[in-house]
N, CA, C and O atoms as a GROMACS GRO file, in nm:
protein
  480
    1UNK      N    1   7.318  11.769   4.557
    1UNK     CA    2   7.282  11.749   4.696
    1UNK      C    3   7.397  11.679   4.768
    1UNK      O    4   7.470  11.608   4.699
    2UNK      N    5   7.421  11.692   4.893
    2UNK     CA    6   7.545  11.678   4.976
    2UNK      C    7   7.475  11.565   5.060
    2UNK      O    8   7.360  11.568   5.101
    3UNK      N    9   7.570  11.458   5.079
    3UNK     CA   10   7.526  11.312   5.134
    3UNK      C   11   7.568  11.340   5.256
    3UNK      O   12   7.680  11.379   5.289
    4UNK      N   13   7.454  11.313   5.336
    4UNK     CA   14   7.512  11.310   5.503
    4UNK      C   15   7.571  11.169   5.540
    4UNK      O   16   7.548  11.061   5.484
    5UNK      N   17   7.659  11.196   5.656
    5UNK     CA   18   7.726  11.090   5.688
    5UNK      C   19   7.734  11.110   5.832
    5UNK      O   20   7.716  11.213   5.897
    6UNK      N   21   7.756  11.025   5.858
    6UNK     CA   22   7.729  10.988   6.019
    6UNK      C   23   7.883  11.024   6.085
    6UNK      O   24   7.968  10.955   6.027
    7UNK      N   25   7.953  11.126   6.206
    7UNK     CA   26   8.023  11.148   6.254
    7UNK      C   27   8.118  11.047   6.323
    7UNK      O   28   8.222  11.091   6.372
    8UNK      N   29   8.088  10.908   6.330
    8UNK     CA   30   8.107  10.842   6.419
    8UNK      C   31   8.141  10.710   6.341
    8UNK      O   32   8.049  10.679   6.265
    9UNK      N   33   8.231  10.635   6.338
    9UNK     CA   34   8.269  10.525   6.232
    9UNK      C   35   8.177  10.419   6.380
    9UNK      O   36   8.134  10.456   6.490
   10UNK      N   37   8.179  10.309   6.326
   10UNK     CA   38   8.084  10.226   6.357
   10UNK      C   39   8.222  10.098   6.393
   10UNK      O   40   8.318  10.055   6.329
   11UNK      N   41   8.160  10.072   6.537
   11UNK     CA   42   8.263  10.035   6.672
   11UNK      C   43   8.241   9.880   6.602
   11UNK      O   44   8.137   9.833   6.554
   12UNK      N   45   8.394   9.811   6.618
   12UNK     CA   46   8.386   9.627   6.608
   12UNK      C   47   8.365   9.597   6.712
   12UNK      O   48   8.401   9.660   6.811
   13UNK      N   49   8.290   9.473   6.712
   13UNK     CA   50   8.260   9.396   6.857
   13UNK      C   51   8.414   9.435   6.915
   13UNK      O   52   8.499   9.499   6.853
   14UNK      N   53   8.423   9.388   7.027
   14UNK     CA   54   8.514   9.394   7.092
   14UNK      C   55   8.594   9.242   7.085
   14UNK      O   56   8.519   9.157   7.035
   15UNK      N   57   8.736   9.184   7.125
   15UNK     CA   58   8.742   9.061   7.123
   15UNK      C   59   8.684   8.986   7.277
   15UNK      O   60   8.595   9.022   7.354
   16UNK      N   61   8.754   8.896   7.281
   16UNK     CA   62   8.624   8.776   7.400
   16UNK      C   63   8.767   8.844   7.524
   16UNK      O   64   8.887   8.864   7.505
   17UNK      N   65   8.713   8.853   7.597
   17UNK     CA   66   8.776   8.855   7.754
   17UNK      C   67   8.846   8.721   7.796
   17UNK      O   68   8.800   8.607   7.799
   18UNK      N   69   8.964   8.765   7.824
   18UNK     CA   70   9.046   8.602   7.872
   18UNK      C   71   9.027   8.551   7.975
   18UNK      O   72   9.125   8.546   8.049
   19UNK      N   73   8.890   8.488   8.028
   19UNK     CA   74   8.871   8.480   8.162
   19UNK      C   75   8.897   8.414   8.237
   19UNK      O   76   8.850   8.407   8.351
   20UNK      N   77   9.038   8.306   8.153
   20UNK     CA   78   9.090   8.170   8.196
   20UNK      C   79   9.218   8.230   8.256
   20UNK      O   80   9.275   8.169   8.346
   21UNK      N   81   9.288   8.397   8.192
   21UNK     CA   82   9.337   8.447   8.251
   21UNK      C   83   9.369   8.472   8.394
   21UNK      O   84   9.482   8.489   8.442
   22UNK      N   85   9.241   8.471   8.464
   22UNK     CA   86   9.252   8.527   8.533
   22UNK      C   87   9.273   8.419   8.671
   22UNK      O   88   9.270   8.444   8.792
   23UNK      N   89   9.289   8.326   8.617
   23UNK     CA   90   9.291   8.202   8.737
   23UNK      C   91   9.233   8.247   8.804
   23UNK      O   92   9.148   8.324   8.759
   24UNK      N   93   9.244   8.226   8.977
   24UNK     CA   94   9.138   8.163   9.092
   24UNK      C   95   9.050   8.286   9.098
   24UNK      O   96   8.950   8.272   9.169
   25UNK      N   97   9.070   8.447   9.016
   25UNK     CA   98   8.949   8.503   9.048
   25UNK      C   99   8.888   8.486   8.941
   25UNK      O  100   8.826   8.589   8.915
   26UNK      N  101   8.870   8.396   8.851
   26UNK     CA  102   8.813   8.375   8.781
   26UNK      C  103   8.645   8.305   8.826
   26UNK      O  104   8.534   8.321   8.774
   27UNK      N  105   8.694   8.221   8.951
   27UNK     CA  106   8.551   8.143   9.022
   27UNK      C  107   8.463   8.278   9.092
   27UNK      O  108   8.341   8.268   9.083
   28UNK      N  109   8.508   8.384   9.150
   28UNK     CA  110   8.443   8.548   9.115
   28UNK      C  111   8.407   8.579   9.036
   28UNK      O  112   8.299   8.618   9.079
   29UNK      N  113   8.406   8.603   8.918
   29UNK     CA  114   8.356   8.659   8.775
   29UNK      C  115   8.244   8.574   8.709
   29UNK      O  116   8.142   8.613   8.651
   30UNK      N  117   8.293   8.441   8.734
   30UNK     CA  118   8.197   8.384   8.625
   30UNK      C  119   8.025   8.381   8.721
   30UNK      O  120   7.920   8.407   8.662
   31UNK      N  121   8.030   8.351   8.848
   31UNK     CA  122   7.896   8.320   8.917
   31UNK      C  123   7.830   8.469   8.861
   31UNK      O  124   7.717   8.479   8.814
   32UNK      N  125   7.940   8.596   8.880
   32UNK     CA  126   7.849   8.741   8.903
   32UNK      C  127   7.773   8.722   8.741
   32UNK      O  128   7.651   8.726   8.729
   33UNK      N  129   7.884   8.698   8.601
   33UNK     CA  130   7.838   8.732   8.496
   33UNK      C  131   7.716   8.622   8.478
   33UNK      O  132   7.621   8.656   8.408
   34UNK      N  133   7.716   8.482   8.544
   34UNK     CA  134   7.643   8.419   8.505
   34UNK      C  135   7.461   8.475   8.571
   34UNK      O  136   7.358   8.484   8.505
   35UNK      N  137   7.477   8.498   8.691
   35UNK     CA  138   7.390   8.569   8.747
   35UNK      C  139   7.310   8.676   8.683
   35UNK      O  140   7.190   8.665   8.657
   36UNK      N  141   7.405   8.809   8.654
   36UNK     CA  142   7.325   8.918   8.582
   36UNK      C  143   7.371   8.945   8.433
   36UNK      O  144   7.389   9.063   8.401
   37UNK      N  145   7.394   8.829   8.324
   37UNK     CA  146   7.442   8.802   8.240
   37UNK      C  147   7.503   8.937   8.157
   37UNK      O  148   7.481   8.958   8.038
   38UNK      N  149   7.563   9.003   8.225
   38UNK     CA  150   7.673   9.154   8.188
   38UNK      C  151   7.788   9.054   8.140
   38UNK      O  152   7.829   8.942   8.172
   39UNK      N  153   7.822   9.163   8.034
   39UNK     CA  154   7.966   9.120   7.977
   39UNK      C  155   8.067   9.076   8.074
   39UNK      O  156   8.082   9.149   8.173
   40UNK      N  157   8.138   8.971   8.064
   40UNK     CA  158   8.211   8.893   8.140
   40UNK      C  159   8.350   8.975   8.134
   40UNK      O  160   8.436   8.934   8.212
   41UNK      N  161   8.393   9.106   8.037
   41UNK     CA  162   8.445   9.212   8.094
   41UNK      C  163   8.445   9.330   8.159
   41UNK      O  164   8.529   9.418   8.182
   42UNK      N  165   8.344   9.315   8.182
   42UNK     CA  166   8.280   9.396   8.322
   42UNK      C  167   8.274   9.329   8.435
   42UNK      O  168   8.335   9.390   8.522
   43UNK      N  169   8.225   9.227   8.476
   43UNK     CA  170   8.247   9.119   8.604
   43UNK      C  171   8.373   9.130   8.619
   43UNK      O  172   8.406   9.156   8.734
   44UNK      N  173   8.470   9.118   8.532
   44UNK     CA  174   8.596   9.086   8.585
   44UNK      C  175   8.678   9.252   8.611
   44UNK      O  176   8.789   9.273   8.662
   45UNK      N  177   8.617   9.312   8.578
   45UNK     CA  178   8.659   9.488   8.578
   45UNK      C  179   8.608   9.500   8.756
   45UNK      O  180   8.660   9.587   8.826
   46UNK      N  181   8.546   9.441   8.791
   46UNK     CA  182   8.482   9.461   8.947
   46UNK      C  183   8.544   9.350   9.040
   46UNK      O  184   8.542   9.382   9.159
   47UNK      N  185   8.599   9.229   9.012
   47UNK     CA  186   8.712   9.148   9.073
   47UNK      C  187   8.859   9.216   9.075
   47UNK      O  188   8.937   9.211   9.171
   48UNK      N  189   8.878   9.269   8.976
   48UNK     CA  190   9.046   9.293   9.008
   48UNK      C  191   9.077   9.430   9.103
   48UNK      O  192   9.178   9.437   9.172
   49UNK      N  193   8.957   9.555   9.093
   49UNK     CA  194   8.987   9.623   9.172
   49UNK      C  195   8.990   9.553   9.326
   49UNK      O  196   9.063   9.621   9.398
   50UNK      N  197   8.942   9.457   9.385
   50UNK     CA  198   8.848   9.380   9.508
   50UNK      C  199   9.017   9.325   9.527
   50UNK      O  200   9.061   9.338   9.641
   51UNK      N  201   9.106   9.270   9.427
   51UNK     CA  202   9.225   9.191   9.416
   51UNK      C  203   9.296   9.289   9.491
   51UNK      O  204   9.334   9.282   9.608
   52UNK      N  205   9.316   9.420   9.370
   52UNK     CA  206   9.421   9.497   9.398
   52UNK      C  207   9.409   9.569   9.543
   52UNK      O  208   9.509   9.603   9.606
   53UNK      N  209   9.258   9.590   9.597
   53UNK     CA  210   9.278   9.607   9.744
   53UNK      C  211   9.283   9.527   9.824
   53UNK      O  212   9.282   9.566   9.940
   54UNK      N  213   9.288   9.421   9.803
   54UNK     CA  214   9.387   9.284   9.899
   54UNK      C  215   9.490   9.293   9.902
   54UNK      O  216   9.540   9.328  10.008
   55UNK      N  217   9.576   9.263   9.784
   55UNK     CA  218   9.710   9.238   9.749
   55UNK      C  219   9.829   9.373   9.827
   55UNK      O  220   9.948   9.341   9.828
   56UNK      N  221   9.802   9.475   9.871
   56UNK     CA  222   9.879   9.596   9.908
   56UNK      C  223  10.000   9.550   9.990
   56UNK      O  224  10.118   9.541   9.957
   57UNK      N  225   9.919   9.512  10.148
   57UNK     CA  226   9.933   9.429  10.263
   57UNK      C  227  10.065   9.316  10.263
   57UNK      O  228  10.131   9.280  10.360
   58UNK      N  229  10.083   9.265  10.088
   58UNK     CA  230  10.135   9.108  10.078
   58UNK      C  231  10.261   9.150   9.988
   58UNK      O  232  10.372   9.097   9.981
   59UNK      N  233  10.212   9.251   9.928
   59UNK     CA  234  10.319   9.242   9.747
   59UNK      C  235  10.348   9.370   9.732
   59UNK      O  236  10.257   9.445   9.766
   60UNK      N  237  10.470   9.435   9.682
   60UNK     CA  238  10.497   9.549   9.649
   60UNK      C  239  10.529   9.555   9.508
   60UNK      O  240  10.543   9.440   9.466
   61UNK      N  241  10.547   9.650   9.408
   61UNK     CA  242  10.570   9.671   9.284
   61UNK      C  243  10.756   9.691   9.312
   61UNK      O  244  10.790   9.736   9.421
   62UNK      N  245  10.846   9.661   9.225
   62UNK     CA  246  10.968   9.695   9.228
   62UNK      C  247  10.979   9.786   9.101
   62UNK      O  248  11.006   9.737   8.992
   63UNK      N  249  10.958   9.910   9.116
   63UNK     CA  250  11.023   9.997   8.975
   63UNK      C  251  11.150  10.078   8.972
   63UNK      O  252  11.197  10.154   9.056
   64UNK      N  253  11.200  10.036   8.835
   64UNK     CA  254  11.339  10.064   8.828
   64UNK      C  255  11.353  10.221   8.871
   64UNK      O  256  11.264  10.306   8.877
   65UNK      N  257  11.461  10.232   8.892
   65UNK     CA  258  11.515  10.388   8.945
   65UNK      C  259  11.410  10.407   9.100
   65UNK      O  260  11.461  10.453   9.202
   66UNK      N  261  11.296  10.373   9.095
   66UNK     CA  262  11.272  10.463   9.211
   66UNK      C  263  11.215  10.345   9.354
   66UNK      O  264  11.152  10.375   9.455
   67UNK      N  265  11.270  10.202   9.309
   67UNK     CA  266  11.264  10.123   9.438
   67UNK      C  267  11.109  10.051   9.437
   67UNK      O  268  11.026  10.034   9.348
   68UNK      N  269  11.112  10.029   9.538
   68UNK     CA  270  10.961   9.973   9.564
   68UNK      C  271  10.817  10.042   9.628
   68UNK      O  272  10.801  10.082   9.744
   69UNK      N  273  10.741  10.042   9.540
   69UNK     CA  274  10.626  10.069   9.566
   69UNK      C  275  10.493  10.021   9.623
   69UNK      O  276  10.520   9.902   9.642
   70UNK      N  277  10.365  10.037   9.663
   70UNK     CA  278  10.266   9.965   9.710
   70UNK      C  279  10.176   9.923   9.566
   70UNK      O  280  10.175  10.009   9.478
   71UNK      N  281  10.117   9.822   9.546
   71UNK     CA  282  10.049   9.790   9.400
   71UNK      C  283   9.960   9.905   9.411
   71UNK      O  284   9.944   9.953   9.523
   72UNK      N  285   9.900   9.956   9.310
   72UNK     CA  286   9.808  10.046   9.329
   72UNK      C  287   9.726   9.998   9.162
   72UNK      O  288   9.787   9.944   9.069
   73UNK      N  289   9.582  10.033   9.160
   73UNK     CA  290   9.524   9.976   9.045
   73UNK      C  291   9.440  10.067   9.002
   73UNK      O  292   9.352  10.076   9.088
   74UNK      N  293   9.420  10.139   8.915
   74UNK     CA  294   9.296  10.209   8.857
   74UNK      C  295   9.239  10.191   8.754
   74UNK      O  296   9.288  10.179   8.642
   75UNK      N  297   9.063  10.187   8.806
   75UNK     CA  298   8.991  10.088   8.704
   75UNK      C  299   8.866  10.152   8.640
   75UNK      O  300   8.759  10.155   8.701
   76UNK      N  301   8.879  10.195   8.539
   76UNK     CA  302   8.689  10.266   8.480
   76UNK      C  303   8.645  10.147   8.387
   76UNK      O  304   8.694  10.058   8.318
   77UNK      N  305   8.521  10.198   8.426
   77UNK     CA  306   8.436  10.067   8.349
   77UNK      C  307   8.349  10.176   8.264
   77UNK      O  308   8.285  10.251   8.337
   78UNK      N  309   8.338  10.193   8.162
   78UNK     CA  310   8.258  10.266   8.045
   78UNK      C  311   8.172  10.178   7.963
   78UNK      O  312   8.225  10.087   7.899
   79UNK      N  313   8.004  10.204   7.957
   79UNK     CA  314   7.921  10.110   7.951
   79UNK      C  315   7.780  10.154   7.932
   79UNK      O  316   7.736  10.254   7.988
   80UNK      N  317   7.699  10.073   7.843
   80UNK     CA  318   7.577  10.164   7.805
   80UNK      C  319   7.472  10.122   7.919
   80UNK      O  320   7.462  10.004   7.951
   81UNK      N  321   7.394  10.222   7.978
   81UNK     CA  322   7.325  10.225   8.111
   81UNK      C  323   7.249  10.059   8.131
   81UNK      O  324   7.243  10.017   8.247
   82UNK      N  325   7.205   9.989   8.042
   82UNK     CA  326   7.124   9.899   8.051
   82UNK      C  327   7.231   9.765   8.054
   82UNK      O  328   7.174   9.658   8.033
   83UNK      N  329   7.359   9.756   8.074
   83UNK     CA  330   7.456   9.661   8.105
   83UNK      C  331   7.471   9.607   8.245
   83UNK      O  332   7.538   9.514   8.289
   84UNK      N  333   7.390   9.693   8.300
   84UNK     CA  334   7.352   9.635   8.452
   84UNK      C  335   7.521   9.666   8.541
   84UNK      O  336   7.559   9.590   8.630
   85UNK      N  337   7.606   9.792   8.494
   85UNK     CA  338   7.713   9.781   8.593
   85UNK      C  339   7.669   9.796   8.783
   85UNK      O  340   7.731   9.752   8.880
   86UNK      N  341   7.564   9.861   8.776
   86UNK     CA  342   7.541   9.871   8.946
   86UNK      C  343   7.527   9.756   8.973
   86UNK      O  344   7.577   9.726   9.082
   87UNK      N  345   7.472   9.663   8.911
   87UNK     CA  346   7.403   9.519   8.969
   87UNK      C  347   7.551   9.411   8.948
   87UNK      O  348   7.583   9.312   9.014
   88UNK      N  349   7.604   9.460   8.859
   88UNK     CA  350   7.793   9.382   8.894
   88UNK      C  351   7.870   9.400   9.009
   88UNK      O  352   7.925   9.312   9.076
   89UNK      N  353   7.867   9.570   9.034
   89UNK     CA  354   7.920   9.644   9.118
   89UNK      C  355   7.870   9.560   9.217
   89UNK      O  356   7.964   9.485   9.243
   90UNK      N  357   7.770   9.528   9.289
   90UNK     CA  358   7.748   9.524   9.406
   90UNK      C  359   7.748   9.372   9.453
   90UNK      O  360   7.763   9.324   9.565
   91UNK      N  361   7.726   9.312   9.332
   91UNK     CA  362   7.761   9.156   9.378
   91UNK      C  363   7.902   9.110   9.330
   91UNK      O  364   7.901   8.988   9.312
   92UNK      N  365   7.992   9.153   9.310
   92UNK     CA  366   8.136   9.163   9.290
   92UNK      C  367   8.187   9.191   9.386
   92UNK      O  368   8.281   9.123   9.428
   93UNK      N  369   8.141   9.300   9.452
   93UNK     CA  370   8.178   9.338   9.570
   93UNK      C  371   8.152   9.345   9.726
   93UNK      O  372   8.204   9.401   9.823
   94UNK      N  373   8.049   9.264   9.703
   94UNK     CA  374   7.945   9.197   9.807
   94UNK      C  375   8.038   9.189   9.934
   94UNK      O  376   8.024   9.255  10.037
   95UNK      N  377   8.145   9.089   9.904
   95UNK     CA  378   8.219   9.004  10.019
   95UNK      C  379   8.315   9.140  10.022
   95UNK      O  380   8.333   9.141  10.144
   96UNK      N  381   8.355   9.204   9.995
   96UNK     CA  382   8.468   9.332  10.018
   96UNK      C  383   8.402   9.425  10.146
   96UNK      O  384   8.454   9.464  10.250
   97UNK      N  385   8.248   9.443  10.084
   97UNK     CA  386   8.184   9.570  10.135
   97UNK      C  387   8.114   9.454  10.332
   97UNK      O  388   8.117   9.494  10.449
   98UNK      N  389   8.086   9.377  10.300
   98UNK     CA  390   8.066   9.275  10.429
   98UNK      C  391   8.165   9.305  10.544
   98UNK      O  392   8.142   9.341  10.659
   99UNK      N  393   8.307   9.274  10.463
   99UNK     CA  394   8.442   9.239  10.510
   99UNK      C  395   8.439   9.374  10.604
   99UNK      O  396   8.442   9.369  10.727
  100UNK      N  397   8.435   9.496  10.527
  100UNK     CA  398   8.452   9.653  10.572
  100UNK      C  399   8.364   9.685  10.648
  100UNK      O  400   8.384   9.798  10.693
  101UNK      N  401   8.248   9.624  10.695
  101UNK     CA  402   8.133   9.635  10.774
  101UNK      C  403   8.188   9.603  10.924
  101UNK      O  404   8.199   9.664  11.031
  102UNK      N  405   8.218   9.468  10.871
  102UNK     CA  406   8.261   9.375  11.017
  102UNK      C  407   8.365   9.461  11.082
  102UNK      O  408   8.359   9.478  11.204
  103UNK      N  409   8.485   9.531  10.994
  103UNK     CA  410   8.589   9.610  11.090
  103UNK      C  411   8.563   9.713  11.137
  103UNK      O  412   8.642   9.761  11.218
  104UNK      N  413   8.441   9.785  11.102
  104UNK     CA  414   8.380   9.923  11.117
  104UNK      C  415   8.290   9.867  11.287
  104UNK      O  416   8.293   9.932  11.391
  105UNK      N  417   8.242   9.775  11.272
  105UNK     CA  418   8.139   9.749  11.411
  105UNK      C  419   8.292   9.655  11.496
  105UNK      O  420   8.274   9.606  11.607
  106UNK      N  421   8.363   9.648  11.461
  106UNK     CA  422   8.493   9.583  11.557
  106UNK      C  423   8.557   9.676  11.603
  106UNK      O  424   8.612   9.660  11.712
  107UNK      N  425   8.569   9.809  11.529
  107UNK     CA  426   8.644   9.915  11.544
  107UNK      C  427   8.551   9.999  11.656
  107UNK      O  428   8.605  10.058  11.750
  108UNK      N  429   8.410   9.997  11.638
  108UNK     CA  430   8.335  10.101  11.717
  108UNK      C  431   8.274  10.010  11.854
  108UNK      O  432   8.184  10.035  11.935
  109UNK      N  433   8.367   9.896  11.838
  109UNK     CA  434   8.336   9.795  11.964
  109UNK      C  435   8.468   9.856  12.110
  109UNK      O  436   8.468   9.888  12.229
  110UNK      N  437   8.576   9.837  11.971
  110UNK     CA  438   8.706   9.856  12.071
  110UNK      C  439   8.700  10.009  12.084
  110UNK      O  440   8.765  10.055  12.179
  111UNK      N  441   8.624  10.112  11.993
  111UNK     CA  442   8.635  10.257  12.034
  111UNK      C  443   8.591  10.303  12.199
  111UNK      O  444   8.645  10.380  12.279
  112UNK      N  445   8.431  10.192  12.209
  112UNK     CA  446   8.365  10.196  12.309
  112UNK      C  447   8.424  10.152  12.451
  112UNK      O  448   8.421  10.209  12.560
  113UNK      N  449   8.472  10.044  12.414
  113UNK     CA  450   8.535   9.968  12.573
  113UNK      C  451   8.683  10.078  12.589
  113UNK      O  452   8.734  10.111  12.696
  114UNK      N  453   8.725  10.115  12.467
  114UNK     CA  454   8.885  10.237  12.497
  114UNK      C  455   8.825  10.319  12.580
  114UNK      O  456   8.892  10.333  12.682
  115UNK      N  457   8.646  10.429  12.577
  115UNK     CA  458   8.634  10.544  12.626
  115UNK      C  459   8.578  10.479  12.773
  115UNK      O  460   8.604  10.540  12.877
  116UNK      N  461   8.495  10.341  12.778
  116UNK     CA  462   8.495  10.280  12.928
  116UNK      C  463   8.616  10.272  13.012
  116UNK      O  464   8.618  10.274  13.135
  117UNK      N  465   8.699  10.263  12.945
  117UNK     CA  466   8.853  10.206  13.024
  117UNK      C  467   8.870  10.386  13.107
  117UNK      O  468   8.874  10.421  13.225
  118UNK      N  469   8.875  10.457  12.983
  118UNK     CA  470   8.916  10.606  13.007
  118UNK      C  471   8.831  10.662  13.130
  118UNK      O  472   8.888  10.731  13.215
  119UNK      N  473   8.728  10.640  13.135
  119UNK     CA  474   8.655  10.674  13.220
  119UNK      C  475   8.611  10.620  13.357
  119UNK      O  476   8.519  10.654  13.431
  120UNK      N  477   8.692  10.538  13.368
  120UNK     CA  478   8.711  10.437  13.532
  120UNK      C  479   8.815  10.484  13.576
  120UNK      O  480   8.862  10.444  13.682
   0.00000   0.00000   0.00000
């Protein structure tokens, strides 16, 4: 008789997330993970994208041969459904998605008074 075996070798924990790393967004990560107690590398997987679309504006990348670039960051988070990533997602990103609100009703403030102006 032929012994079945399982396709799939069997995953090590992972090691601990450096979350001292991450200095001052570190006071970001810890409230979200402490809140919806998700792996504290996932909280911090939802701060650095929030970073890297700040930082554009301030800092450029210098790469050799081809000069300077804008930072650019790409981030997947891969995760078993019950890790609560929507509920990270959205309080990680709480103050980002606020921020983008306020310029959207500032923007459709000054759109409005531009087509008043146009029309006097």
């Amino acid at each position: 008789m032929i012994e079945k075996r399982s396709l799939f070798r069997p995953l090590l924990a992972p090691p601990q997330f450096p979350v001292r790393a991450l200095a001052p967004l570190a006071e970001a990560v810890l409230p979200v993970q402490d809140a919806t107690r998700a792996p504290v590398a996932m909280c911090a997987q939802r701060a650095l994208p929030a970073a890297t679309l700040a930082a554009p504006p301030h800092r450029d990348v210098a790469v050799r041969g081809t000069g300077r670039r804008p930072i650019v960051g790409r981030f997947v988070t891969v995760s078993e459904s019950y890790e609560r990533k929507t509920t990270v997602s959205r309080l990680g990103l709480r103050e980002l998605v606020a921020f983008e609100k306020a310029l959207c009703a500032a923007h459709a403030e000054a759109e409005t008074r531009h087509a008043a102006d146009l029309a006097a």
